[in-house]
C-alpha positions as CSV (number, residue, x, y, z in Angstrom):
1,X,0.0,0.0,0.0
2,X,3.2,2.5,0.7
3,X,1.9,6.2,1.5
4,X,-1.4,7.2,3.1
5,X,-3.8,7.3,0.5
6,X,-4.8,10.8,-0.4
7,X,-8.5,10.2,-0.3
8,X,-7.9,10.1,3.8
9,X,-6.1,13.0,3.7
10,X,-9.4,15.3,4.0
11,X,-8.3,18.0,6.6
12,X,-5.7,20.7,6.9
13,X,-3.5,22.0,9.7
14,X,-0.2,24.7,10.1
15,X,2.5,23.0,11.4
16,X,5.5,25.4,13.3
17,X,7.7,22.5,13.6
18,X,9.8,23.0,17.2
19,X,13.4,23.6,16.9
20,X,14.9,24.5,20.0
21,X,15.1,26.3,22.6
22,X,16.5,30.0,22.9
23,X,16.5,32.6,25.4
24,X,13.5,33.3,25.4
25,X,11.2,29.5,25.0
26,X,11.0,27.4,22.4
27,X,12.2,28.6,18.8
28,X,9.8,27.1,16.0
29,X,10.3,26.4,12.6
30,X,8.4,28.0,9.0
31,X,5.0,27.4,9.0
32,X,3.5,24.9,6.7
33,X,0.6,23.5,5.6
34,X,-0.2,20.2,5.7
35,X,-2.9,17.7,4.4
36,X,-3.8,15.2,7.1
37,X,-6.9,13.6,9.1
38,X,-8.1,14.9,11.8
39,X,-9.4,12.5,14.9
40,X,-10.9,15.2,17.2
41,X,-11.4,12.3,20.4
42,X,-10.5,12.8,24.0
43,X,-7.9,10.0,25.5
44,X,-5.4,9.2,27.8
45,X,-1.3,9.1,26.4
46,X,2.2,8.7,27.8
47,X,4.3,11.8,27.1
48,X,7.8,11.9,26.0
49,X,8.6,11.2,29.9
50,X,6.1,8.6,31.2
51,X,3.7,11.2,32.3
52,X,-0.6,10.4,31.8
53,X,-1.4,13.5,29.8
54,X,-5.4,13.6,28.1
55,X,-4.9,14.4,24.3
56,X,-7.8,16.1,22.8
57,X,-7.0,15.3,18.9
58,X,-5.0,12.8,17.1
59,X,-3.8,13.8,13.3
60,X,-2.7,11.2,10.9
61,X,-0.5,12.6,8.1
62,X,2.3,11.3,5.3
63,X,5.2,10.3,6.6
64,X,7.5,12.4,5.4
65,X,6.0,15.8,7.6
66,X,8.5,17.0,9.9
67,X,6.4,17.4,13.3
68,X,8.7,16.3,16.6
69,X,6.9,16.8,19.9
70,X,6.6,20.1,21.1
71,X,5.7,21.6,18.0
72,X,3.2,24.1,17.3
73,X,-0.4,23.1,15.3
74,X,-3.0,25.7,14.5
75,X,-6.1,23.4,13.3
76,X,-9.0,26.3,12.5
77,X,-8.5,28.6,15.0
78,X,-7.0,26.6,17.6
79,X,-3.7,26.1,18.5
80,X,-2.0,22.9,20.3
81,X,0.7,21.4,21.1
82,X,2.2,18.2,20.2
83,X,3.0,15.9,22.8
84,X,4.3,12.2,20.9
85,X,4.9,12.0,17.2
86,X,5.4,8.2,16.1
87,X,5.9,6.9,12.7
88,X,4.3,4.1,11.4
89,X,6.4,2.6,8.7
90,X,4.9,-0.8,7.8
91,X,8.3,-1.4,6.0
92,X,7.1,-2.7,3.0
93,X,4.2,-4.5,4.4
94,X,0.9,-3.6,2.7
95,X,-0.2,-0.9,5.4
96,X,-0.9,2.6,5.1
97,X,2.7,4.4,5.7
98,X,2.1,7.7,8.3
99,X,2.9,9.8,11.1
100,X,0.5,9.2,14.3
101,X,1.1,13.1,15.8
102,X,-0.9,13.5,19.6
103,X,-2.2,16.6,20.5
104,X,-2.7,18.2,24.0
C-alpha cells in the first residue's frame, strides 16, 4: 500500500515544527501546511517522559511531515501542542505508511 492514501487526507493544519530552545522559549520552525486527518477524540497518552497526559486530537499525516513533539499546530483557529509523534512505517508491508502526531 506505501503512503497514506490521499483520499484520507481530507483535513488541513499549520505545522510550526519546534526547533529548539532559545532565550526566550522554544524557537519554531516556518509554518506549513499540511494535508492530514483529523481524529478530534478525547484520550489518555504517555508523554515523552512517562507522564498520563489527556490528548484532545490525534492527526494522521504522510510520513514524510517534519512534526517532533513540542511543535506548534493551529487546526481552524486553535492552536495545540504536540505531545508524541510516532511513525508508522509498515516497511514494506501492505499498510498505510504515516505519522501518528498527539495533540494536547
Amino acid at each position: 500500500m506505501g503512503a497514506i492514501p490521499d483520499w484520507l487526507l481530507r483535513h488541513q493544519v499549520l505545522i510550526e515544527p519546534l526547533t529548539g530552545e532559545g532565550p526566550f522559549g522554544p524557537e519554531y520552525g516556518e509554518q506549513t501546511l499540511v494535508r492530514c486527518f483529523v481524529d478530534a477524540k478525547r484520550r489518555l497518552v504517555r508523554d515523552a517522559e512517562g507522564a498520563e497526559v489527556i490528548s484532545e486530537t490525534t492527526i494522521f499525516m504522510p510520513l514524510d511531515t517534519t512534526c517532533p513533539a513540542g511543535s506548534r499546530v493551529v487546526i481552524g483557529d486553535r492552536a495545540s501542542t504536540v505531545i508524541t509523534a510516532a511513525r508508522r512505517d509498515g516497511g514494506g508491508l501492505p499498510t498505510p505508511d504515516h505519522l501518528e502526531v498527539v495533540l494536547q
